[in-house]
N, C-alpha and C positions, 0 to 999 in steps of 0.2 A: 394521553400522555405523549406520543407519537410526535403529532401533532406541533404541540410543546415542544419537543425537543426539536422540531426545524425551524420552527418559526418565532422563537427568541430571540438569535442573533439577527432577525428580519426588523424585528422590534426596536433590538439595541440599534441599529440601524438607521430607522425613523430617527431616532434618539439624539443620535448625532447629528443627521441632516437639521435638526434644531438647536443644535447648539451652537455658539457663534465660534469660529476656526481660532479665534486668540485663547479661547479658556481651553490651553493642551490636557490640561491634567483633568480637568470634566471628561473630555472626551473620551480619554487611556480609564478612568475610572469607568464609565459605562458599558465600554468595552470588557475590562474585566469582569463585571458584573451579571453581562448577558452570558460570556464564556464561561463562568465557573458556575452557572444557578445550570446549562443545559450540561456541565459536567455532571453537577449533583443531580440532576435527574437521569442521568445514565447510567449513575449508580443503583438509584432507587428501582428502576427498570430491572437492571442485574438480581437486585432484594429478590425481587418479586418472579422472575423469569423461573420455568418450571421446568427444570433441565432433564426429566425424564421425557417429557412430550418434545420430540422429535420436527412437530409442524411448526404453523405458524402462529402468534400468540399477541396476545395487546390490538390485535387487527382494527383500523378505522377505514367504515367506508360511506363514501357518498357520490351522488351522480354529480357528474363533471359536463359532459360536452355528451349527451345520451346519442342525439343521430348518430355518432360515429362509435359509440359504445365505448366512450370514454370517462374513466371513474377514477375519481380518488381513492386510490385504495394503498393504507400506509402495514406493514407489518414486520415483524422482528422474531427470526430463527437462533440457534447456537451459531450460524455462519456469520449472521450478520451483526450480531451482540455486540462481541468481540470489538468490530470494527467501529462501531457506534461507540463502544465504551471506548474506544484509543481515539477516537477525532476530537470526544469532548475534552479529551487531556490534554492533547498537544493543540488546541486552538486557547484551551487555556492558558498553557504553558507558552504556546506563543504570542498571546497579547504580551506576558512578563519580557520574552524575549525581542519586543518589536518596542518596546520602553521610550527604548534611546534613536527611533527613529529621527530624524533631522528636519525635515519640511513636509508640507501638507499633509499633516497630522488627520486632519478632519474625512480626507480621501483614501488615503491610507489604510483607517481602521472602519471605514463604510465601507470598503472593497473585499478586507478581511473580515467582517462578520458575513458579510454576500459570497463568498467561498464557501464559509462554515455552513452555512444551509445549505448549497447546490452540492455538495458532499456528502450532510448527512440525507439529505433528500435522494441521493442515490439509494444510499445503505439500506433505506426504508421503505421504497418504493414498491409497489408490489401492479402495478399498471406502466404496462410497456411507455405509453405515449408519456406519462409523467416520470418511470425514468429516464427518458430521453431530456428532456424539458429541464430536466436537474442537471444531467450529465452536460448539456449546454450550457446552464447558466455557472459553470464551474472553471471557464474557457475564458469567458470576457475579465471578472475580477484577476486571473491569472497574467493573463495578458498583460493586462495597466499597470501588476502589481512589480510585476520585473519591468516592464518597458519605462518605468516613469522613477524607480524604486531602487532600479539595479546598479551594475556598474558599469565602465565603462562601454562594455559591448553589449550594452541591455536592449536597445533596440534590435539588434540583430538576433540575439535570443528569443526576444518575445516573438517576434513575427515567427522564426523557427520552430517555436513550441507552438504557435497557433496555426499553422499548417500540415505539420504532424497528425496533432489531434483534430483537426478539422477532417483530414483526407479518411483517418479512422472512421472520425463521428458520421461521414456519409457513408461511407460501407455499412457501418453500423443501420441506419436509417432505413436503407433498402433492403436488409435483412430485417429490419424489422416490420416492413410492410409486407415483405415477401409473407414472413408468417403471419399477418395481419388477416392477407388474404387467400392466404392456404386453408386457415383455422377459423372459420364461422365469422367472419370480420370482428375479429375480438383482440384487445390491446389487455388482457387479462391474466397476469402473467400465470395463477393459479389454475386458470382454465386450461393454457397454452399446455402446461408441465403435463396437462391429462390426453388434450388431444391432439398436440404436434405429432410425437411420435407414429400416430396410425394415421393424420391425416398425411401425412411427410410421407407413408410408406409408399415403396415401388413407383413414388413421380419422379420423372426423368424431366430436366429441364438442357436443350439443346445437347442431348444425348449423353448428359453427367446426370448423377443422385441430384435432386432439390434439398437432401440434406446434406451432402457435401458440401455443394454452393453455397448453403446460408453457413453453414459452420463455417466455411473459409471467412467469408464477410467479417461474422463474428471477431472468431478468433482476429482476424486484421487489425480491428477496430480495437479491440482490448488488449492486442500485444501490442500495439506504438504505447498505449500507456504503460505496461510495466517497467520496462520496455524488454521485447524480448529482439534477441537478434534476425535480423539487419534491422531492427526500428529503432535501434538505442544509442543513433548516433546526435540525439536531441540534446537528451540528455546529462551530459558533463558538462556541456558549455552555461546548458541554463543555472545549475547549480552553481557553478562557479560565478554568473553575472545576477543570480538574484540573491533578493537580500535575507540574511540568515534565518529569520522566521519564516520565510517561505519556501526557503532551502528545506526547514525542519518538516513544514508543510507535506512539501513533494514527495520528499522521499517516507516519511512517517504512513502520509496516508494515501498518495492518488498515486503511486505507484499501487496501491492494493486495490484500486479500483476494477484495474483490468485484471486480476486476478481474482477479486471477488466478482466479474462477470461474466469471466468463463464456467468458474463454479455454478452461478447461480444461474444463467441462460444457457450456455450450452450442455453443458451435465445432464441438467434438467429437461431441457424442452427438446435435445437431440442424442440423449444417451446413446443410442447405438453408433452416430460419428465416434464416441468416446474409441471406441474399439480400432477405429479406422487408422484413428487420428494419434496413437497414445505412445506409438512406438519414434514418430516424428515430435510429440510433443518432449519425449526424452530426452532427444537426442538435442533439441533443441537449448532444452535444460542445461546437457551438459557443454555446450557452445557457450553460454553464458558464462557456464561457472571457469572456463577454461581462458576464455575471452574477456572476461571480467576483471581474473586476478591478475593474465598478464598485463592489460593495457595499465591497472592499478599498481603493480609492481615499476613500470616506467614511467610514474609523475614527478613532479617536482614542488607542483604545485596538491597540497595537502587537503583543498577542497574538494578538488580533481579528482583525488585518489581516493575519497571517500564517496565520488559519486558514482568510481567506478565498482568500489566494492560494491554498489546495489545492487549492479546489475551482476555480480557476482551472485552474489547470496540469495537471489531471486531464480537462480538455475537451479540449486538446491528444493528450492518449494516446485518449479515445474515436475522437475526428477519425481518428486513425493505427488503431485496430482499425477503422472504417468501410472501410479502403482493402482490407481483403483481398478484396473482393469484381473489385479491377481485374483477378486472375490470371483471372478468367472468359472464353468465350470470349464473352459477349454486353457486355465492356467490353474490347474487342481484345486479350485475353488476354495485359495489361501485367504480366507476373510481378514484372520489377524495380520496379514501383509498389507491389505489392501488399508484397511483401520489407521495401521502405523502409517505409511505413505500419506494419504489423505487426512488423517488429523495432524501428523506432521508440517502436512504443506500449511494448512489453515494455524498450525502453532506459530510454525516461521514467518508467516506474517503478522501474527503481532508482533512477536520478538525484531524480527527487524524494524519497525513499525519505533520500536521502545529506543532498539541500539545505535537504529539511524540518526533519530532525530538529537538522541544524545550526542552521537559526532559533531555532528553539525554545528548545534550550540557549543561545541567546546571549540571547535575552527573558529567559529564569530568571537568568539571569547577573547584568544590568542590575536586573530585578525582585528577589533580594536582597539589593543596595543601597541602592536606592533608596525599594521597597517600595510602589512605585506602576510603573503601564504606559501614564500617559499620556503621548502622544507631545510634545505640545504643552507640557508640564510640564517638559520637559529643556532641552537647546540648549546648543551649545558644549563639550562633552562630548569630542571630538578632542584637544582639548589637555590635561584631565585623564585621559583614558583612551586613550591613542595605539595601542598593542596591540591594545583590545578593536576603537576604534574600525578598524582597516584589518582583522578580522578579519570584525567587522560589513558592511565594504565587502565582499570577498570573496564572503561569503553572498547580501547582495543583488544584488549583478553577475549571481553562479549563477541566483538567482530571475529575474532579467527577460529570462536567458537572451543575454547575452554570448556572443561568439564567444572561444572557448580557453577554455569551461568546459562542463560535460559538459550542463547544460539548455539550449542552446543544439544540440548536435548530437542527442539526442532529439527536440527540438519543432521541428528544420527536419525529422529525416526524417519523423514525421508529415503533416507539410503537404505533402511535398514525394510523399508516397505518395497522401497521398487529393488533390491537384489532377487527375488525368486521371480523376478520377470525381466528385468533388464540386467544383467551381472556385469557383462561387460562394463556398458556406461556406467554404473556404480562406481566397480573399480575403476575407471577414468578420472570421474570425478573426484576420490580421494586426491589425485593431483592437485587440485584445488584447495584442498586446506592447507598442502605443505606453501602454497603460494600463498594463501590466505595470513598464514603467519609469518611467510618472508615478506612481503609488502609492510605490511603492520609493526612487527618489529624492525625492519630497518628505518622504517618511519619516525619509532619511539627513539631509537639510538642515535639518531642523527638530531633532533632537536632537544630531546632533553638531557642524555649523555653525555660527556666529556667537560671539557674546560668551558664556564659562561661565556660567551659573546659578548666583549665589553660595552656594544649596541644597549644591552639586554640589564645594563645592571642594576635599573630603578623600576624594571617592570614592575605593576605593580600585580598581587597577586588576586586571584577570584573574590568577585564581592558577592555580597551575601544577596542581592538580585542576580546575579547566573549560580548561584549555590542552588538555589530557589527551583530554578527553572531544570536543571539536569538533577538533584540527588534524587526527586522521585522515581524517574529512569533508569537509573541507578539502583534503587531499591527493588524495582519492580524483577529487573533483571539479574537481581540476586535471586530473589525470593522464588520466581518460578523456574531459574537452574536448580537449587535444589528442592522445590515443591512443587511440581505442574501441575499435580494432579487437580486443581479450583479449576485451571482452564480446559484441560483435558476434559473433565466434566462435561462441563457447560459447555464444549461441543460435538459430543460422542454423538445423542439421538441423534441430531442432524445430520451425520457424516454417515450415518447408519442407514438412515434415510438415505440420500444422495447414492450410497455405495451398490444399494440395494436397486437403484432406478436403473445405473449404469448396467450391472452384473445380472439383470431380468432379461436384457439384451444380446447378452452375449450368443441368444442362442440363433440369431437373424443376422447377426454382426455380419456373416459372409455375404448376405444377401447386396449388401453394399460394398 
């Protein structure tokens, strides 16, 4: 089933390069097609997934490139479910929102279905050398998509996004040789999780830990993608010059990439850096969340500021991976802190994952109407647009993190994991929500508040194709502000797991 689920939209793909560029709606139709059959089997996977077993599940494996011990091997955790189940939705959802696309239809959704594999072929990968090969081929569709796609400054974005993530992806690369050949020359990541740790121990490479070094590497390579600070100066601009389905893209899912690879590679394969590294990865946390809301507090421009909320609410999920270090027993070995932190960070990404990508499509929505995104440009808008306008409320409530909306029980268990280890940066970061709701509500009252904009008095209001595409996000993010416990669930073993790899180290931690 694995399988299936990457290599459908490879299909749909084919699909297109056979159809001839005049027939638009064959082509949006095929598209939709491959996107919603690999949605429905993400579900079906979910049916079937065994939320007490903690390992890995559905496993496919085959030999690939043997002389260098290179294997196919595809596999699905509670870590990585999650993310599988949110790629097939919003790649569905944004075929609806790339509809109204304008020119080279045919390139367009051949470069977007070649996305949706090299994404979900991250998520499933369970062989270093193929998910590197995924995480590559996830760079070029990206590229062309904003460079050819965007707005006016798209070329300068794309090449910007493709240098970022290029400078990461070789850090990345050489750390993953370094463990290649540390560890029995094995690209295995199930192998690695068993014998990094003890082949890593006590090697000193140029008078530093060899697991320092690779963990820096790491970490590098998967903070330009979140983006964590100073690598997130990519990021606004791309947002603002790509075009809204892949705005929904970015921030929905490949922002989670480098979060789901610190989890699943460095947790894993160098638990005891976790220790080293956890009280910097905090503080780091709270730079974003603090650096996040202000730069978002001073836009004008309303895509802008919802790209900077990212990297807002992305500080919050670091704050909540810092906490796994409470299961230790040198931080009185608080499991339930460590649980709430780290299944909080892994909640806050979907939830943002949901609430992002709803902004986004509601910026595109507004944007082409109006065909501008200054904020300051609109006003009064509630009474011409009453639908969009309470829909637009909805989103921003989720954004600043309302109680009975699902980023609100993310970003409290965060905080509420890392206080009996980090108190300070906690309290800091509450700073962050009062900004989180000044940014947002001043936002909301400056365009749809006061007297309409005489600009504004035939806008027309949301149709039932952007209805389409955000009420499920909408829904979603009702439902698990007041119900988490489906998701909580489904990723308790594995966090259990993870927490347990970490906090077995705590007792060597000094050693490095």
């Amino acid at each position: 089933m694995l399988s299936w689920i990457i290599w459908i939209p490879v299909i749909g793909m084919v699909a297109i390069a056979l159809i001839p560029r005049e027939n638009i709606r064959l082509i949006k139709i095929v598209t939709a097609v491959a996107t919603g059959i690999q949605f429905l089997l993400t579900l079906l996977l979910w049916s079937k997934f065994d939320q007490a077993n903690g390992g890995f599940q559905f496993m496919e494996r085959a030999e690939w490139i043997p002389s260098f011990n290179i294997t196919y091997i595809l596999g699905v955790d509670g870590l990585s479910l999650p993310m599988v189940i949110l790629t097939g939705l919003l790649f569905f959802l944004g075929t609806f929102v790339s509809w109204n696309i304008s020119r080279a239809h045919k390139g367009y959704f051949a470069l977007f279905l070649l996305l949706d594999t090299g994404v979900i072929g991250v998520f499933l990968s369970l062989d270093f050398f193929l998910f590197y090969v995924f995480w590559e081929v996830m760079l070029l569709p990206m590229y062309f998509l904003i460079g050819i796609w965007g707005g006016p400054q798209r070329e300068y974005a794309a090449i910007k996004f493709f240098l970022y993530t290029l400078f990461g992806s070789v850090l990345m690369l050489i750390a993953i040789l370094a463990l290649y050949f540390a560890c029995d020359r094995t690209f295995d990541m199930l192998l690695l999780m068993q014998t990094a740790p003890t082949a890593l121990n006590g090697v000193m490479w140029w008078g530093m830990s060899a697991v320092k070094v690779i963990w820096v590497m790491l970490f590098i390579g998967f903070a330009i993608k979140v983006p964590i600070f100073p690598f997130h100066t990519w990021l606004p601009l791309v947002h603002v010059e790509a075009p809204t389905a892949i705005s929904v893209i970015l921030a929905g899912i490949l922002l989670k990439l480098g979060v789901y690879g610190i989890l699943r590679i460095n947790y894993t394969m160098l638990p005891v850096a976790v220790w080293w590294f956890a009280g910097a990865l905090a503080v780091l946390g709270l730079i974003n969340v603090i650096w996040g809301a202000m730069c978002a507090l001073a836009q004008t421009d309303l895509k802008k500021l919802v790209a900077y909320s990212s990297i807002n609410h992305m500080g919050y999920l670091l704050i909540g991976m810092a906490a796994v270090i409470a299961a230790g027993e040198v931080n009185g070995n608080n499991l339930l802190a460590a649980q709430a932190g780290l299944g909080g960070a892994v909640f806050q990404m979907f939830n943002h994952g949901t609430i992002s990508a709803m902004l986004f499509i509601l910026v595109g929505v507004i944007y082409d109407r109006a065909h501008h995104r200054d904020i300051e440009g609109f006003g009064g808008l509630a009474t011409q647009m009453p639908i969009y306008s309470g829909i637009v409320a909805v989103a921003f409530f989720a954004g600043l993190g309302l109680p009975g909306l699902s980023g609100f029980v993310s970003e409290a268990m965060c905080l509420i994991g890392a206080f009996p280890v980090f108190k300070a940066i906690v309290i800091a970061a509450t700073l962050g929500i009062l900004l989180n709701a000044a940014y947002f509500l001043w936002a909301f009252q400056r365009i749809f508040m006061g007297e309409l904009n005489e600009k504004y008095k035939e806008l027309p209001e949301i149709n039932r194709m952007e209805l389409f595409t955000v009420i499920p996000l909408a829904v979603i993010t009702l439902f698990f502000g007041v119900y988490p416990r489906p998701f909580l669930d489904l990723i308790s073993s594995t966090m259990n797991v993870i927490i347990d790899t970490v906090a077995n180290m705590g007792g060597i931690a000094g050693l490095y």
